[in-house]
C-alpha positions as CSV (number, residue, x, y, z in Angstrom):
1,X,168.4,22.7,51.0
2,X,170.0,20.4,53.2
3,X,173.4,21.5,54.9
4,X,176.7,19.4,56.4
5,X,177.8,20.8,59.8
6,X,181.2,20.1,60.5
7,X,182.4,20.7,63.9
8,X,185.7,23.0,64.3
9,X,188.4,20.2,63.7
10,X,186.4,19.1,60.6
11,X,185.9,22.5,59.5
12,X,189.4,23.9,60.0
13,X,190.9,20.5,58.2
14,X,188.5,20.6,55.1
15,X,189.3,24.8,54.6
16,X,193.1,23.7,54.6
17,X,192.6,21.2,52.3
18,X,190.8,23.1,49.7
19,X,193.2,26.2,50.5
20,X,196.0,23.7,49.4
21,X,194.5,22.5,46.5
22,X,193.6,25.8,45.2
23,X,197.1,26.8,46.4
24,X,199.5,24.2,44.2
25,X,196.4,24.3,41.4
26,X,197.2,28.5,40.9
27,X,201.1,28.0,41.5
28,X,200.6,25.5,38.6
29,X,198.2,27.4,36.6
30,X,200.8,30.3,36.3
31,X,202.6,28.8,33.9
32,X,200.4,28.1,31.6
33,X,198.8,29.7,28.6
34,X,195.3,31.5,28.2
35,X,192.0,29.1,28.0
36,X,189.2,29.3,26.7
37,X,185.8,27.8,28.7
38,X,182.6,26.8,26.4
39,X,179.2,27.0,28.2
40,X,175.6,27.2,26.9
41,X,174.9,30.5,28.7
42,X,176.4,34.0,28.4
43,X,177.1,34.0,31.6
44,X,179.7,32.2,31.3
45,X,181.2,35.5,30.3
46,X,180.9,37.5,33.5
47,X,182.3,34.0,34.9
48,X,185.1,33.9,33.2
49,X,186.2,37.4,34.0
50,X,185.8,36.9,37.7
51,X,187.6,34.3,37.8
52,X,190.3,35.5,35.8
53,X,190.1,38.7,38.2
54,X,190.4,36.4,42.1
55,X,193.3,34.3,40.4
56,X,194.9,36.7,37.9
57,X,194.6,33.9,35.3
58,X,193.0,34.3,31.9
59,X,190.2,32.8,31.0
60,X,187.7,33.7,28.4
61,X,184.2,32.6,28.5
62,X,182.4,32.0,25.6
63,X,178.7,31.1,24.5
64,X,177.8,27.8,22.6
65,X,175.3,25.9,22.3
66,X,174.8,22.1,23.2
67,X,175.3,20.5,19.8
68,X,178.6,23.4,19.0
69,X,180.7,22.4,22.0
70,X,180.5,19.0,21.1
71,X,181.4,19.5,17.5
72,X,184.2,22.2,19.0
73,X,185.6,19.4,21.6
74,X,186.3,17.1,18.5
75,X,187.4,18.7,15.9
76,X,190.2,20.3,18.5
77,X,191.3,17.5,19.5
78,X,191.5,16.1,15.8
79,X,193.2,18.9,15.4
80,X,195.9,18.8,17.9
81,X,194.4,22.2,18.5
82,X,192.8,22.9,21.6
83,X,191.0,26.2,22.6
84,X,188.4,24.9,25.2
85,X,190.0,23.1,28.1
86,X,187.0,23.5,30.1
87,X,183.2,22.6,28.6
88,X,180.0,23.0,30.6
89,X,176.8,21.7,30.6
90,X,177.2,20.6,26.8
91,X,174.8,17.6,25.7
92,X,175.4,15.6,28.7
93,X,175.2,12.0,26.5
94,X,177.4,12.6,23.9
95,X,179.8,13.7,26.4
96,X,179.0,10.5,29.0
97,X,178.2,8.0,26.2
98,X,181.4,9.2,23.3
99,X,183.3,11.8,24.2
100,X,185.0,10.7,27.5
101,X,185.2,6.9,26.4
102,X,187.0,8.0,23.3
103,X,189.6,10.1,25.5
104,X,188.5,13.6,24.0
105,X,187.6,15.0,27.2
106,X,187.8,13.8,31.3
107,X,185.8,14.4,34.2
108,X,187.4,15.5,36.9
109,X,186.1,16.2,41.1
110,X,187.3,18.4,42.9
111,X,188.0,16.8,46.4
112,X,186.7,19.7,48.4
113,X,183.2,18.8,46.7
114,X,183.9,14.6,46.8
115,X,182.0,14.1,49.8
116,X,179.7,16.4,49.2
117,X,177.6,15.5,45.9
118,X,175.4,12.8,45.1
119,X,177.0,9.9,43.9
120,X,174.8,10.3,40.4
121,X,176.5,13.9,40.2
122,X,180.3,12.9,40.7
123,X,181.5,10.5,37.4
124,X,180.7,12.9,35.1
125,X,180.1,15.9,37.4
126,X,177.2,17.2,37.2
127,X,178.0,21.2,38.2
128,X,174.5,22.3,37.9
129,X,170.9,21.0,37.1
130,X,168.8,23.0,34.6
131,X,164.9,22.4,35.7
132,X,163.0,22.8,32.4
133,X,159.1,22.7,33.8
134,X,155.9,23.4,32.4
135,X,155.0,27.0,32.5
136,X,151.5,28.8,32.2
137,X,150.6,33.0,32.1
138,X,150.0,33.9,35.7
139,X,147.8,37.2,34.1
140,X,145.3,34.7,31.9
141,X,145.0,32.3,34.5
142,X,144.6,32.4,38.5
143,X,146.3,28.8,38.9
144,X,147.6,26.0,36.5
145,X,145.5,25.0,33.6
146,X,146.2,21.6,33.6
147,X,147.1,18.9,36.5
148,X,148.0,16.1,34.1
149,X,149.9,16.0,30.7
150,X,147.7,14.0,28.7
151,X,145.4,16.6,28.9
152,X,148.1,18.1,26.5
153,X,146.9,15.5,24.1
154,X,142.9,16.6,24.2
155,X,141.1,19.3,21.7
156,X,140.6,21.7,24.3
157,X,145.1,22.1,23.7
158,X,145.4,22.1,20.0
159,X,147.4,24.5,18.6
160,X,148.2,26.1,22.0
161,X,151.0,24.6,23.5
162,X,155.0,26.0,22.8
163,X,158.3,24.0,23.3
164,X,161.6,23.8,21.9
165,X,162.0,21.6,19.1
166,X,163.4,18.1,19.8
167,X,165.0,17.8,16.3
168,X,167.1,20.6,17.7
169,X,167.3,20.5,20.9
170,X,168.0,16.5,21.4
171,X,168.0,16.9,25.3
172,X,163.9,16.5,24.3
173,X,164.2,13.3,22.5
174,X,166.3,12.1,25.2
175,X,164.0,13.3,28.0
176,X,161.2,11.4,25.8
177,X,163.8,8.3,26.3
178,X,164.1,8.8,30.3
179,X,160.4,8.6,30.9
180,X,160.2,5.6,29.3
181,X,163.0,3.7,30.4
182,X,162.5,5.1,34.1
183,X,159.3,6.4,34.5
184,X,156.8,4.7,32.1
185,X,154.5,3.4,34.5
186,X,153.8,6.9,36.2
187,X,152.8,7.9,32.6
188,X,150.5,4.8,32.5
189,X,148.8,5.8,35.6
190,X,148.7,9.2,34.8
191,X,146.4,7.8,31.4
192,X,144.7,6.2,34.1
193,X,144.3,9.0,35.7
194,X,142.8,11.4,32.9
195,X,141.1,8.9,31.1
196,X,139.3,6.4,34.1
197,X,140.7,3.1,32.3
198,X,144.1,1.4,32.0
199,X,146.4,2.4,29.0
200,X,146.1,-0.4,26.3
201,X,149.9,-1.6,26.3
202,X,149.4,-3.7,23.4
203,X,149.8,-0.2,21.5
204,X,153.9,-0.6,23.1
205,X,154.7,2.4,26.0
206,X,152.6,4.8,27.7
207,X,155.7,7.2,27.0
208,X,155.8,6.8,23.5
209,X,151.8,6.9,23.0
210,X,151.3,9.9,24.6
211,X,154.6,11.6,22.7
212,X,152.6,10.9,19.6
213,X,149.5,12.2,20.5
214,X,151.4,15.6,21.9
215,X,153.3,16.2,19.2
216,X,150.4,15.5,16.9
217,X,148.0,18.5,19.0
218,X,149.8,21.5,16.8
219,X,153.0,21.9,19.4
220,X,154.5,25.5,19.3
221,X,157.6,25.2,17.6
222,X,159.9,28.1,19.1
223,X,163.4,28.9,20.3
224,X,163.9,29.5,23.8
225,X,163.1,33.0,23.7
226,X,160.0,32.7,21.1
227,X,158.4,29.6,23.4
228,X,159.0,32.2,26.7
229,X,157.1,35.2,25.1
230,X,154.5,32.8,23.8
231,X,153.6,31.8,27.3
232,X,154.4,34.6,29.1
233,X,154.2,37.6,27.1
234,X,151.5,40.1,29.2
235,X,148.4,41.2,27.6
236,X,146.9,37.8,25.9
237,X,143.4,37.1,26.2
238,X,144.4,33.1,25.3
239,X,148.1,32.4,25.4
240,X,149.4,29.3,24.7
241,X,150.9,26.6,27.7
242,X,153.9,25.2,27.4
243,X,157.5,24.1,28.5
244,X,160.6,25.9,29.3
245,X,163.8,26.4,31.0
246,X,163.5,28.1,34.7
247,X,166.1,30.7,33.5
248,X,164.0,32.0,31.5
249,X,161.8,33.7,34.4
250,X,163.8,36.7,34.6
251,X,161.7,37.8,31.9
252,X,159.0,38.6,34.4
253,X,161.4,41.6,35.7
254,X,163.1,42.1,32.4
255,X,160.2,42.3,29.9
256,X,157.4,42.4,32.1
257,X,156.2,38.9,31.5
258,X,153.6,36.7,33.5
259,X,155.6,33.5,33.9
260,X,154.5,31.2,36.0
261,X,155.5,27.3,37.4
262,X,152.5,24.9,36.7
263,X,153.0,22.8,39.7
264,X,151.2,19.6,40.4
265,X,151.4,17.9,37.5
266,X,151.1,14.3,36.8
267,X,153.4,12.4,36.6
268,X,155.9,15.4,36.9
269,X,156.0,19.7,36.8
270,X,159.1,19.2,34.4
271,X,162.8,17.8,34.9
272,X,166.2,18.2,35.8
273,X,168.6,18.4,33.2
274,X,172.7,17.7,33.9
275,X,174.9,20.3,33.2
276,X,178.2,18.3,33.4
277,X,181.5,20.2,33.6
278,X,184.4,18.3,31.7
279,X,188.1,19.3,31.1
280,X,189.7,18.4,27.4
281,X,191.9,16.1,27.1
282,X,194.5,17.6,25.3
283,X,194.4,21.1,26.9
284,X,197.5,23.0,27.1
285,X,196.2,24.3,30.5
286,X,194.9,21.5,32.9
287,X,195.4,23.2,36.1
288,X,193.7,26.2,35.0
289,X,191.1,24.4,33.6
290,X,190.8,22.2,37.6
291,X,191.1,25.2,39.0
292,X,188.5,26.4,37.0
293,X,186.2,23.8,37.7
294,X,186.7,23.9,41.3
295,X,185.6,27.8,41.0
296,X,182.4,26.6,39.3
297,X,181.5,24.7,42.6
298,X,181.5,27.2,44.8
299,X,178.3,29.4,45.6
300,X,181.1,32.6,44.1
301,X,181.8,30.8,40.8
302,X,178.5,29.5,40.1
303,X,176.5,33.1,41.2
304,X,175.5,33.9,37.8
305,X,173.6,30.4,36.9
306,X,172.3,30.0,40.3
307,X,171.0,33.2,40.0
308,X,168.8,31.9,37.0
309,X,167.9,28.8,38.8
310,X,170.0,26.3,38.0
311,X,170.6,23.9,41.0
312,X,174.1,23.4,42.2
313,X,175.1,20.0,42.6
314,X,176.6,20.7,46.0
315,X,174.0,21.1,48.3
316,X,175.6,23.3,50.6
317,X,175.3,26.1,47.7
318,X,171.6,26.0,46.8
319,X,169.8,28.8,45.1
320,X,169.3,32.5,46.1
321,X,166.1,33.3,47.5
322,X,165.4,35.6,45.6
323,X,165.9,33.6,42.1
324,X,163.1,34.6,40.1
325,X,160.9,31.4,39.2
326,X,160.5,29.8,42.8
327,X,161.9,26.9,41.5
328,X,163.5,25.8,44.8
329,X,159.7,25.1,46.5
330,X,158.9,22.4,43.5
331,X,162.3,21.0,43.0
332,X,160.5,17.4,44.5
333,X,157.7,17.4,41.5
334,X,160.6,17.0,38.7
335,X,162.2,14.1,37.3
336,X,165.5,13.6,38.2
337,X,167.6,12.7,35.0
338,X,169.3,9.2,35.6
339,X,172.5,9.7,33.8
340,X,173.7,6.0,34.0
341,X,171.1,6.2,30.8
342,X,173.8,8.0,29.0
343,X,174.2,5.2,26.2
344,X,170.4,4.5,25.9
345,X,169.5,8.2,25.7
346,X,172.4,8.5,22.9
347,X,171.7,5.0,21.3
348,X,167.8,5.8,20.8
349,X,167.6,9.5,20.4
350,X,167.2,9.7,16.3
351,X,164.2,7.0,17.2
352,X,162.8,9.8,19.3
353,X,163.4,12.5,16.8
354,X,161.6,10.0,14.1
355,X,158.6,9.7,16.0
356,X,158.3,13.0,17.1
357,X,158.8,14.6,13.4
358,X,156.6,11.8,12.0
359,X,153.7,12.9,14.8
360,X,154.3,16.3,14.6
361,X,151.2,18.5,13.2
């Protein structure tokens, strides 16, 4: 990971400014009633408690899924009712794309963190990236069975590949949408690649050929923890291949499971999915919530998730070294989400889903 030096002077006057943020953003917070903070992980609990703990604040974390914080986020503010003031890592294009041009929820950056990020990772912020990558049984195989994902689309695959549904999980669809607005002629050349002849574009995108002929190989259809065992469960003489979140590695310490990164694929290991951390708009406790936010950028509030490999967007941060996957040596081979795509990913996503369910076998 790549670190700022500061010298003394620069040190000593960014400390005080973040000790006076934090300062008048707790002196604030005081006053103001308990809030709730939505996240797609658990640990969002344990979060939540130490943070409440450091500033003597309550906040309560609480798990919910992609698709339930959004529906959450509106109907409060419908209702003139918030409980979430704080949302994070909800689906990142209904949030970019509706919610925060329709004034249910803002994004706000902390200034400690303003120089600091990316400019792609400040308006939304992006707290964390989730890498979801292609995974393989390190017990059933002594490397990677595959180097390129059209090979996902041959015989020798049928039937023996797992992922999370797209009809379910829309961050699929929409990654289906990034490769082909950003990345389509790397899945061309990867065609190339596999097959020793140009992809026919008269048949429309590389992307959207080779979505149909995955989908139509006999995917896996699994929830997070089902796709997990089904790759990484110990003891099977052929388990299937397939894709999933980085977090769910720990599963090699937890359940004994043979997880393992299939690096050095074409045109990418997996991808980097935007957790962005929002505050609603009409939240009875907007200091706590910035306050809460801010906690979430440092390497203390964001322990838990970093823990499970999911990249802070500060780069200062950075993941522990002992986080279980070993994501941090093949962060280079995954796409990086371009969430300036926000609209398209929102705008074409049931045309995704359509294809997918009518390729699926």
């Amino acid at each position: 990971m790549n670190y700022v030096k500061l010298g003394a002077l620069g040190l000593l006057m960014a400390t005080s400014a973040q000790a006076q943020t934090a300062a008048e953003l707790l002196e604030a917070a005081k006053a103001e009633p308990p809030m709730t903070a939505y996240a797609v992980t658990g640990k969002i609990v344990d979060t939540a408690e130490a943070f409440s703990a450091k500033y003597g604040l309550k906040v309560t974390g609480k798990k919910v899924n992609e698709a339930g914080q959004i529906e959450l986020l509106i109907r409060e503010a419908q209702a003139n009712n918030v409980v979430g003031g704080v949302s994070l890592a909800a689906d990142p294009s209904t949030v970019t794309a509706q919610l925060i041009p329709e004034g249910i929820v803002e994004s706000w950056l902390p200034p400690e963190v303003a120089d600091q990020l990316p400019a792609s990772a400040r308006d939304p912020l992006v707290v964390v990236s989730d890498p979801t990558v292609w995974a393989y049984n390190a017990e059933a195989y002594d490397a990677c069975p595959i180097s390129n994902v059209w090979q996902l689309t041959d015989p020798e695959w049928k039937a023996r590949i797992a992922m999370m549904d797209p009809l379910e999980k829309p961050g699929y669809a929409d990654w289906f949408n990034q490769l082909e607005e950003n990345h389509d002629a790397e899945m061309a050349a990867a065609y190339q690649a596999h097959y020793g002849k140009a992809f026919d574009s008269s048949q429309g995108s590389a992307t959207e050929a080779w979505v149909k002929a995955f989908a139509g190989n006999g995917v896996l259809i699994a929830d997070s923890s089902g796709v997990a065992d089904a790759i990484g469960a110990a003891g099977q003489e052929k388990p299937f291949f397939g894709m999933t979140s980085v977090a769910k590695f720990r599963d090699n310490a937890d359940k004994g499971s043979k997880l393992a990164i299939c690096a050095g694929v074409a045109p990418f290991s997996g991808w980097l999915y935007p957790g962005i951390g929002v505050i609603a708009k009409g939240t009875a406790s907007p200091n706590t919530a910035k306050l809460f936010i801010s906690y979430l950028m440092t390497a203390e509030g964001i322990a838990p998730q970093s823990a499970d490999g999911k990249l802070p967007s500060d780069p200062r941060v950075g993941l522990p070294a002992d986080e279980a996957s070993g994501i941090a040596a093949d962060l280079g081979q995954l796409m990086v989400w371009n969430n300036a795509g926000a609209q398209s990913d929102l705008d074409r996503r049931q045309d995704w889903q359509d294809i997918w369910r009518m390729s699926l076998r």
